[in-house]
N, C-alpha and C positions, 0 to 999 in steps of 0.2 A: 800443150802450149799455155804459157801462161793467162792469155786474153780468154781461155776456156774455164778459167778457176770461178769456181764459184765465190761469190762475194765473201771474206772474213778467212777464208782457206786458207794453211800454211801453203808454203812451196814445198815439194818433195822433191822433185829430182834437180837434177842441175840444170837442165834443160828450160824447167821455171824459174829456179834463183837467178841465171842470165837473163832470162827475158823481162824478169820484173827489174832489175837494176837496170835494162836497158830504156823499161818504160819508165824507170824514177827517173833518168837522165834526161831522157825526154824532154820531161815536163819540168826539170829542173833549167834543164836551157833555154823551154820556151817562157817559163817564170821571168824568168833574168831578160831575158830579151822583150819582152813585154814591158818590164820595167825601165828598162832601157829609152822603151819608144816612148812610154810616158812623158818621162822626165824629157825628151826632144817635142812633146808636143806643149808641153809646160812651158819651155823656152819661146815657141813660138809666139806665145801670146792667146788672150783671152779667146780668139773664134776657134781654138784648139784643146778647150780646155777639158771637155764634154769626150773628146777622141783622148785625150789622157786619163781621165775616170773611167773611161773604158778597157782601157790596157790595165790600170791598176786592181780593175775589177777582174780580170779574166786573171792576172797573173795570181791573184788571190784563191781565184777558183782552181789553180792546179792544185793547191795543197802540195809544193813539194819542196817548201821550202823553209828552211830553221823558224822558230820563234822571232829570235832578233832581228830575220831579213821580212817577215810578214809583216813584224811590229813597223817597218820603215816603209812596207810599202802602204798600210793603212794610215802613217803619218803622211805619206805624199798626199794621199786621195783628200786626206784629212786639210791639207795645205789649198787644192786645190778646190775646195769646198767653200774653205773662206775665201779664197779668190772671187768667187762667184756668188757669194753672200748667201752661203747656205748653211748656216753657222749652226742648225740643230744637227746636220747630214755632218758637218764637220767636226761637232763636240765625240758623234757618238764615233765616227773614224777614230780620235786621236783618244780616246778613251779604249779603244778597242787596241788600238798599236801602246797604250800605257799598261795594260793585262798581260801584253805577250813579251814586252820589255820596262820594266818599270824603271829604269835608266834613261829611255829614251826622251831627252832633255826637250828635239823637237816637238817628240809628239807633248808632251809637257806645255810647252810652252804654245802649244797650237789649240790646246784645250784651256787654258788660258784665256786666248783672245777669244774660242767662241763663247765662251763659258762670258767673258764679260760684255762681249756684245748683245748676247742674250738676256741679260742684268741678272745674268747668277754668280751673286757678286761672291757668296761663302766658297761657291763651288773656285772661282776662279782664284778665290785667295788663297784656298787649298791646294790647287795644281800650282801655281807659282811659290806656295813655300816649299813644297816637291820638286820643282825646276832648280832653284835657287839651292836646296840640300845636294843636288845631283852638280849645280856648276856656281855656286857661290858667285864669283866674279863676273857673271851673265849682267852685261848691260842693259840686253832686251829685255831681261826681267826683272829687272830693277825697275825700271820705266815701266813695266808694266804694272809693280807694286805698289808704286807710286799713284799712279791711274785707280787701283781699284781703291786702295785708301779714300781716296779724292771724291771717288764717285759712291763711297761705302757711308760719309760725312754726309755728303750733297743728300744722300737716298734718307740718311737718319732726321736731317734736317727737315725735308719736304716732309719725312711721315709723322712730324714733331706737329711742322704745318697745317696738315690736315688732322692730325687730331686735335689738335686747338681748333678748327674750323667745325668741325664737327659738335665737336660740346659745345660751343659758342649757340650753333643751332638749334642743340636739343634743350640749352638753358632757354633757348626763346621760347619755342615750344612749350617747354612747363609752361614759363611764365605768360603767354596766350592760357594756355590751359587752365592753371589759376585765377586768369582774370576773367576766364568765358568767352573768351573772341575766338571767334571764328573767321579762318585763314582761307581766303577762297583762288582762283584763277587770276592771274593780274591781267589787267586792262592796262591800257594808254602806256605800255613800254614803249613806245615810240618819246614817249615825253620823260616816262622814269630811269628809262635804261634798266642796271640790275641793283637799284637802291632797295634795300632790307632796312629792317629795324635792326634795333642794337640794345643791346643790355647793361648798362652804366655797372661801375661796382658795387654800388645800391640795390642793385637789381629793380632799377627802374627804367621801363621801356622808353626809347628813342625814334619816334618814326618821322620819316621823310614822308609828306603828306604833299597833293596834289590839290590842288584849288584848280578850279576849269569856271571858267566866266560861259555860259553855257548860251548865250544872246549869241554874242561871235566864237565859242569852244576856242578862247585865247587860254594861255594856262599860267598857273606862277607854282613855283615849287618851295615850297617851305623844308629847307634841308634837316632842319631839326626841332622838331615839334615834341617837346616832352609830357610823355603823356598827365606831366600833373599839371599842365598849363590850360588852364582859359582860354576859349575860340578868339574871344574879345581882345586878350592881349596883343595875338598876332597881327587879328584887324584892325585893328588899331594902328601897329608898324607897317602894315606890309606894303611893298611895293607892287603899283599892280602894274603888270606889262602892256606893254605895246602892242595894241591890236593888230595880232597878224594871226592869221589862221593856225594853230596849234605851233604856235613859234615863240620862245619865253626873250622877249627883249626887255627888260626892264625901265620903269621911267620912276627916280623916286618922289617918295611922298605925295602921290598922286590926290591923296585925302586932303593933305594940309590948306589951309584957309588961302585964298588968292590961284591954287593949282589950277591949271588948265583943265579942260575936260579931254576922255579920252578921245580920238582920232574918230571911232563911230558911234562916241556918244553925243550924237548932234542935239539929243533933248538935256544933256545935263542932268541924266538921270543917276547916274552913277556917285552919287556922294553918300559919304559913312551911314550918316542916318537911314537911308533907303535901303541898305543891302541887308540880303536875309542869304541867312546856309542852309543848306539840304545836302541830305546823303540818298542814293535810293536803295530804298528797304527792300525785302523780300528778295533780291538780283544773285542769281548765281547759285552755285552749290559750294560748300566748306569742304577742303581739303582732307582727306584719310592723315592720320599721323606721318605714314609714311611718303604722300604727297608733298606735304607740308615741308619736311625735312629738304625733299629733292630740291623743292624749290627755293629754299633759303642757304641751300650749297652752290646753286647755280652763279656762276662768275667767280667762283671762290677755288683755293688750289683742290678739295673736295671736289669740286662739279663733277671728275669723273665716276664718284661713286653714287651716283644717281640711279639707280636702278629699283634722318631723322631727326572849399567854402559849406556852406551849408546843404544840408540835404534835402532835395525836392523830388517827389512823385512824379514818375513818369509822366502820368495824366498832366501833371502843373507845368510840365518843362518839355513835353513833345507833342506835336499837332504832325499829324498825317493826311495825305488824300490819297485820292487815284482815281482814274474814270475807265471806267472800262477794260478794255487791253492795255491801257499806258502803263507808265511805271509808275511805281507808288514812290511818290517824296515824303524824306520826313525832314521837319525844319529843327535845324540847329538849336538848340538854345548856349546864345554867347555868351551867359556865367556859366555855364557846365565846362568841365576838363575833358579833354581828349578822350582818356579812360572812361570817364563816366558814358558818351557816346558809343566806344566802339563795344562795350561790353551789353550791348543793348541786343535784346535776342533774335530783330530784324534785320541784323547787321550784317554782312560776310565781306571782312576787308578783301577789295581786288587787289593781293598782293601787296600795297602799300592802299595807307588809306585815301578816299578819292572825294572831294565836295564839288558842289555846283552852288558859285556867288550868282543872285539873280537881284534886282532891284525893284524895290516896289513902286516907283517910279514909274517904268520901263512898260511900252506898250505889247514888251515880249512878254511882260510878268504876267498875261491875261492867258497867254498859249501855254507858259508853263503849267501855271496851277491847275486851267482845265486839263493837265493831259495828254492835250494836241500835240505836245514834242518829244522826244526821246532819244538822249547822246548817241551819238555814231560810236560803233564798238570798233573802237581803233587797238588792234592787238600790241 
């Protein structure tokens, strides 16, 4: 009997040639009927979809049926794959029925769509100039040539985006690195959002700088602070806000001659002459290169690849304290430029650069200098 043949065995007698064409029939009818039942569970709709990859599965496993009838039933499976958004399980289906029939327009065109669901955009250009050789006048795949064009521009465009984003970054970078500043952890996003410096085509640095009134921690935000400007200039213009807990309301010209005082400045301590700058020294640790990078990508179409006047003596132009565990303050000097401050080797900008206006007026000026206070680390 033939079911006794040892595996790879010719037939010999007739008695086996019968019984093997009777077992290829078989399996050749229950192929087809298999395939059959699929394509009725297909019809029924999605909660059947699972009972149709089944049947296309097992009619596959008979093995007994031509190239071109396999090639269709791996385009079914292949069909019903993308139905169920399983578009790796359905590339390699209609790649598998494109082997056994390279005509097969559907399977073509089934690799196609997962191939561009997937954003494999070459691949899917490639099977659709295949589809289109095989049926030229294919509507579907016109529209689908159209799509990957579309999304082939859209992808060249973004990667155009992020690499301008990226060397934007790393121009900072140098130009930090040139200048000796050191890039640390940002603080007070709550007030900066994702504001970065910027590189003019000068290659002179631009940074968004945070001023925090440190008596009531009210804040004003200087959007563009060039690093070759004077403290004094801006203090000079700036508008200071509206006293409200870390809330920037602006009121202007709060300096000029006749101007009200602020809301909780009931001693009228707060005028031009009184006000001194600090930065705190020694705060924080400076960024690895590659930190540094992440962080100057973040909110940028890059974020996902996060995983790069005259000269005076320090001694003459910076006074320092500190008491104890406090933080050490160092005071501003308001002829010095931006640059001159941040390239100071006590420095570690939090993310954009951050001061504390305090007044010497002001009976807080006493808790500052001793010590006694220290900002709320507002992330």
């Amino acid at each position: 009997m033939a079911l006794l043949m040892d595996p790879g065995s010719e037939p010999i007698t007739n008695d086996e040639i019968v019984d093997l064409e009777a077992i290829a029939a078989l399996k050749e009818s229950a192929a087809i009927e298999l395939k059959e039942k699929g394509n009725e569970y297909v019809k029924k709709g999605k909660k059947h979809y699972s009972d149709a990859i089944d049947c296309y599965t097992r009619a596959i496993n008979q093995k007994a049926l031509s190239d071109p009838e396999n090639s269709i039933l791996y385009s079914n499976r292949a069909h019903v794959n993308l139905l169920l958004g399983n578009y790796r399980r359905s590339l390699q289906d209609a790649e598998e029925a494109i082997k056994l029939c390279s005509t097969n327009v559907k399977a073509l065109y089934r690799a196609v769509k997962a191939s561009l669901l997937l954003n494999l955009l070459d691949e899917a250009r490639s099977y659709c100039e295949k589809g289109l050789q095989q049926s030229p006048d294919n509507e579907e795949l016109k529209k689908l040539a159209k799509q990957i064009d579309a999304k082939k521009l859209e992808h060249e465009r973004r990667e155009a985006e992020v690499s301008k984003a990226v060397l934007a970054a790393k121009d900072i970078i140098s130009a930090l690195e040139d200048r000796q500043i050191k890039l640390g952890k940002a603080m007070y996003q709550e007030l900066t959002g994702i504001k970065k410096p910027v590189l003019d085509n000068n290659k002179i640095l631009h940074w968004p700088v945070v001023l925090l009134y440190a008596e009531v921690m009210s804040s004003d935000i200087i959007e563009d602070f060039c690093e070759t400007d004077m403290f004094s200039t801006h203090l000079d213009m700036i508008s200071l806000p509206y006293a409200c807990f870390l809330v920037n309301v602006s009121l202007l010209n709060m300096f000029s001659e006749g101007s009200p005082p602020l809301p909780w400045d009931t001693d009228n301590a707060y005028s031009r002459d009184a006000l001194e700058l600090y930065y705190e020294a020694d705060s924080g640790a400076s960024f690895s290169k590659k930190e540094a990078l992440n962080y100057l990508l973040e909110g940028t179409v890059a974020s996902h690849l996060e995983n790069s006047g005259g000269e005076e003596t320090d001694a003459a132009t910076r006074t320092s304290f500190s008491s104890g565990n406090g933080p050490k303050w160092v005071k501003v000097n308001e002829r010095r430029t931006l640059h001159d401050i941040l390239r100071n080797s006590d420095i570690i900008v939090p993310g954009i650069p951050v001061f504390f206006i305090v007044s010497k007026k002001s009976s807080f000026y006493r808790d500052f200098k001793s010590g006694n206070w220290s900002p709320p680390k507002i992330a």
